[in-house]
Wavefront OBJ file of the C-alpha trace (Angstrom):
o trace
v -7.381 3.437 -5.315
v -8.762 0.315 -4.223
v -6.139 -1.861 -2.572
v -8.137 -4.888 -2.616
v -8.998 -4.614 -6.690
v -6.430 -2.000 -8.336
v -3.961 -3.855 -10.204
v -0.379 -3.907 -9.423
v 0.256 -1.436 -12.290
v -1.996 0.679 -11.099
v -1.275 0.922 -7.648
v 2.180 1.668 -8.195
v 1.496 4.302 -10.580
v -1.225 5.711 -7.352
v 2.382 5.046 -5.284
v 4.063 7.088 -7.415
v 2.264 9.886 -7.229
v 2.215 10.579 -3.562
v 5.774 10.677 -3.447
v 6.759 6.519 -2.727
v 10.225 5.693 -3.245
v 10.503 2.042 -5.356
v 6.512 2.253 -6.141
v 7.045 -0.972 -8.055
v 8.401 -2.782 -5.315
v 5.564 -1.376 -2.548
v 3.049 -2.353 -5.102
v 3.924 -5.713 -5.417
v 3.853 -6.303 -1.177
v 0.249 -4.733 -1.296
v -0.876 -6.997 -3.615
v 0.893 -10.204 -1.935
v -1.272 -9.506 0.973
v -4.622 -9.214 -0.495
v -7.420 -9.093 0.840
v -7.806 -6.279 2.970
v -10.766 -5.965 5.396
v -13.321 -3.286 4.150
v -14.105 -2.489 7.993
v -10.583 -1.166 8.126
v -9.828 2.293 6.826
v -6.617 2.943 8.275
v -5.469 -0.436 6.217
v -3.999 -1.548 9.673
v -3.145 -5.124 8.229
v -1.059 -3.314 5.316
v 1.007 -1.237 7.874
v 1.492 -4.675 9.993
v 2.545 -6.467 6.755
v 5.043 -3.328 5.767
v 6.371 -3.104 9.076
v 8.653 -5.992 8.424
v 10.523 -4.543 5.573
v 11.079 -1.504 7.686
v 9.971 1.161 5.267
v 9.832 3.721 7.684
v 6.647 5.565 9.190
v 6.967 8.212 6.422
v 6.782 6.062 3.184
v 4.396 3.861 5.454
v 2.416 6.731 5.890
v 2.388 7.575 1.764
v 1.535 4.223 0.982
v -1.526 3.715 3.183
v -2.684 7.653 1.931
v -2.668 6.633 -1.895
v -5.052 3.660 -0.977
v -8.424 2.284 0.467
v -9.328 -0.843 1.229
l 1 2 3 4 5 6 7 8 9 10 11 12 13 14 15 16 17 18 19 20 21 22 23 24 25 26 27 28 29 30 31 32 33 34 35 36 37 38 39 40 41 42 43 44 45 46 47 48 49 50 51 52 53 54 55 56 57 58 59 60 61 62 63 64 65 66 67 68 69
């Protein structure tokens, strides 16, 4: 699931599925921050952006595993 062209529906529904707590709300922060370099797999900027809401390295983890750049 593209994080740079997935609509917020949609990502939270991709959320969802690998196990995110509040999918709705995550969604909604990765599409806030748009756009996401394509060079960067590991969606580094999305983990830096997360970081401040504290989600934890766990749901970090689930978040960045449902999505590409």
């Amino acid at each position: 699931m593209s994080a740079n062209t997935a609509s917020e529906d949609e990502i939270a529904g991709a959320l969802e599925s690998a196990g995110v707590s509040n999918p709705e709300r995550w969604a909604e922060e990765v599409v806030e921050y748009r756009p996401y370099p394509a060079d960067d797999p590991d969606l580094g900027k999305l983990r830096e952006k997360l970081a401040k809401y504290n989600p934890g390295q766990e749901t970090t983890d689930k978040i960045v595993s449902a999505l590409e750049p």
